[in-house]
N, C-alpha and C positions, 0 to 999 in steps of 0.2 A: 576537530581533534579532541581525543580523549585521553588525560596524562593523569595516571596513578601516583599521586604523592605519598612516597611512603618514608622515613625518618625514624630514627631513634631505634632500630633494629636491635640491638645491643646483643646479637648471639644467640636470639629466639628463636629457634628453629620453626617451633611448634606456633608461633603465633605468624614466623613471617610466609609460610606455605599458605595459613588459612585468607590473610592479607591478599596474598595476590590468587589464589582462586576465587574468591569476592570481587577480584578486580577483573578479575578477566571473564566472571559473569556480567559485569557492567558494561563490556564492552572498551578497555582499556586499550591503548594503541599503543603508546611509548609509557615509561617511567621515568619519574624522577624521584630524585634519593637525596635528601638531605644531611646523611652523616648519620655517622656513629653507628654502621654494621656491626661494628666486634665492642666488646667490653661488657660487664658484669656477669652474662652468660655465656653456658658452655660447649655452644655450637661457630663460632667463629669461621671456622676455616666453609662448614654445610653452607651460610649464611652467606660468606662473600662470596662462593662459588655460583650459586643463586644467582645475586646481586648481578655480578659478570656476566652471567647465561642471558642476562635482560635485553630490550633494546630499550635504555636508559640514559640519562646524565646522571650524573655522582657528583655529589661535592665530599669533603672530608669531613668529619667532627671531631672535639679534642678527644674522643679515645681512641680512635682511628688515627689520628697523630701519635697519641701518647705510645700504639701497641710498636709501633715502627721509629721512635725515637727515645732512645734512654735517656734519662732524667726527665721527662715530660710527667711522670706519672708521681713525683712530687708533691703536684698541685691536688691531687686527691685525698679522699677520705679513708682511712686504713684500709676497709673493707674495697671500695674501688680500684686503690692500689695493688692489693692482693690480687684481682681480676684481670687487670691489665699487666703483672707480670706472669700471671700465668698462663693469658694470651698470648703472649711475644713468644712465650716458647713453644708454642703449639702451631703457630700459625705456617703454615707452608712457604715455599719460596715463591712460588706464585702469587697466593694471597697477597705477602708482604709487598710484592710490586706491585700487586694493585693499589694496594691503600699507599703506596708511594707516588702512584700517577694521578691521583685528586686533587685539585685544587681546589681552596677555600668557599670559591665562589663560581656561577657558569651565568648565560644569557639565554632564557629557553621564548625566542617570539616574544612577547609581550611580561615578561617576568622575569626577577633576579631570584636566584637559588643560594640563599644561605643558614649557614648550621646554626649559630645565637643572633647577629644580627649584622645588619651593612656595615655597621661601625668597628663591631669588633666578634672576631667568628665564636669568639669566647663567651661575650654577652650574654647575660640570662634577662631576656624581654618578657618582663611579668609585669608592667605598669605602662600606664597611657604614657607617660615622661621618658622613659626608655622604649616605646617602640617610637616614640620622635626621634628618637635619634637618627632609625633606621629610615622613618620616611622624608625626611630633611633629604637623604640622600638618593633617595628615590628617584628616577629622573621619568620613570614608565607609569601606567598604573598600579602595578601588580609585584609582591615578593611574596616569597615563601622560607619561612625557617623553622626550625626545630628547637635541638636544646633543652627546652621545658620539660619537656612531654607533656604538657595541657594543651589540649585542645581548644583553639578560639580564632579572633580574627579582630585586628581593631583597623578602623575605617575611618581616614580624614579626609573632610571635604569642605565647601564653602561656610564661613561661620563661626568653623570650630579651630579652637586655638592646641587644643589637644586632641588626638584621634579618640575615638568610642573604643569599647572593649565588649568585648563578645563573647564570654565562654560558654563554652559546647562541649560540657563534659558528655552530655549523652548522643553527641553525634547534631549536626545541621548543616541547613543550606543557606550559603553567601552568595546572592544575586549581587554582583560586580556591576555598581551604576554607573554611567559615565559623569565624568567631573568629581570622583572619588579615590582617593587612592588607598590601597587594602596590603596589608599584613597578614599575611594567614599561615596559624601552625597548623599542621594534619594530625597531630598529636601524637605519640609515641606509638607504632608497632608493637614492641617487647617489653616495653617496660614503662608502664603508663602511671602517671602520678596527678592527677587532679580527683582523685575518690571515686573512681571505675576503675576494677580492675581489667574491663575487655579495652583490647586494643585497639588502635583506631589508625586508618587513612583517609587520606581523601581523594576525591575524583574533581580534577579542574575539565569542565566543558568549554570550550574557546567558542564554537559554534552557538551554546545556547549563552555563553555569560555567566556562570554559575561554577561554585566550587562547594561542591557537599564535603563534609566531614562524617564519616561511616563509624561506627562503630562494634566490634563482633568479638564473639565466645571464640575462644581458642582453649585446647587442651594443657593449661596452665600449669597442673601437677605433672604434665611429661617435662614441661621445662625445668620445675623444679628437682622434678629426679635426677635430669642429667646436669644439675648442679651440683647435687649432691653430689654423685657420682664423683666428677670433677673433683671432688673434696674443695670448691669455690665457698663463699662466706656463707653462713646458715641465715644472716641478717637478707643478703640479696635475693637470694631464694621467697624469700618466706612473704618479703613485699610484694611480690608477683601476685599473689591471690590477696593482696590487701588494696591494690591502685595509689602506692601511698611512695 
């Protein structure tokens, strides 16, 4: 089996179409989606319709909370505020049930699906100390989460008191040893922040053991157009052609 990981969609129209026709040159079978389809960008309603079109699991992430419950968009930063109220009112009836029907976390065969981490879906896992958290509760070999948008992987196994850290800003492959247990982001779709601006998924092989993290060119100035357009923040925009 071949499962497209793809996360951090954030309303990219432009980047999550080139995502899964990469994937589906790969040979992709099912998807999974770690959270946060809608927010900063101005494709929302294209983007979850997509998403839904899939044969996928879905978890939610906090802007896919935030676009379907008021006062959640509090916790953000003015310019992400502004996105996520201007999502809520755009978002269709349909959409809004779907990102109603996500739950935080799913069970996909040999992996746990979540948006920042097992501990807390909120969690930002940027350090060997905070993805312990996540793998303490591990009980399998294998999670996947999002949240960051950096792409990496950190891997604890006999020896080591803390996992390894992995980043793969420009895309790689994670051979899954056995008697290791592995964390791995796919890195952000739509809105990528580790100093590449192209966006990134990944493909988990079950058959060979292996999870690539991809990395590819998308038509980034369309998304920023239909940001504009939107009249959404000129700050969100603009970081799209910066990876930052």
């Amino acid at each position: 089996m071949r499962y497209g990981i793809i996360s951090d969609i954030h309303a990219n129209l432009s980047a999550l179409e080139e995502s899964l026709r990469l994937a589906a040159e790969r040979g992709v079978d099912e998807y999974l989606c770690l959270g946060d389809i809608v927010g900063y960008g101005a494709s929302p309603n294209e983007c979850c319709d997509l998403v839904r079109g899939l044969r996928a699991t879905v978890i939610c992430g906090n802007h896919d909370v935030a676009a379907i419950h008021p006062g959640r968009e509090i916790w953000f930063t003015p310019a992400a505020r502004a996105c996520i109220l201007w999502t809520r009112e755009v978002l269709t009836k349909e959409n809004r049930e779907f990102l109603h029907s996500l739950r935080p976390q799913e069970q996909v065969g040999e992996a746990v699906l979540c948006h920042g981490s097992l501990a807390d879906p909120d969690l930002y896992t940027t350090t060997p100390e905070e993805a312990l958290l996540s793998l303490r509760l591990l009980e399998g070999p294998l999670a996947f989460f999002g949240h960051t948008h950096f792409a990496e992987w950190f891997r604890l196994g006999p020896g080591l008191s803390l996992p390894e850290e992995f980043l793969q800003p420009d895309g790689g492959l994670c051979t899954l040893e056995p008697g290791y247990q592995y964390l791995v982001n796919p890195g952000a779709v739509g809105q990528p922040r580790d100093g590449n601006r192209q966006g990134s998924f990944a493909v988990w092989d079950t058959e060979a053991g292996t999870v690539e993290i991809i990395r590819f060119d998308y038509d980034f100035a369309e998304a920023q157009r239909r940001m504009y357009a939107a009249g959404l923040p000129e700050n969100m925009a603009l970081r799209l052609g910066l990876g930052i």
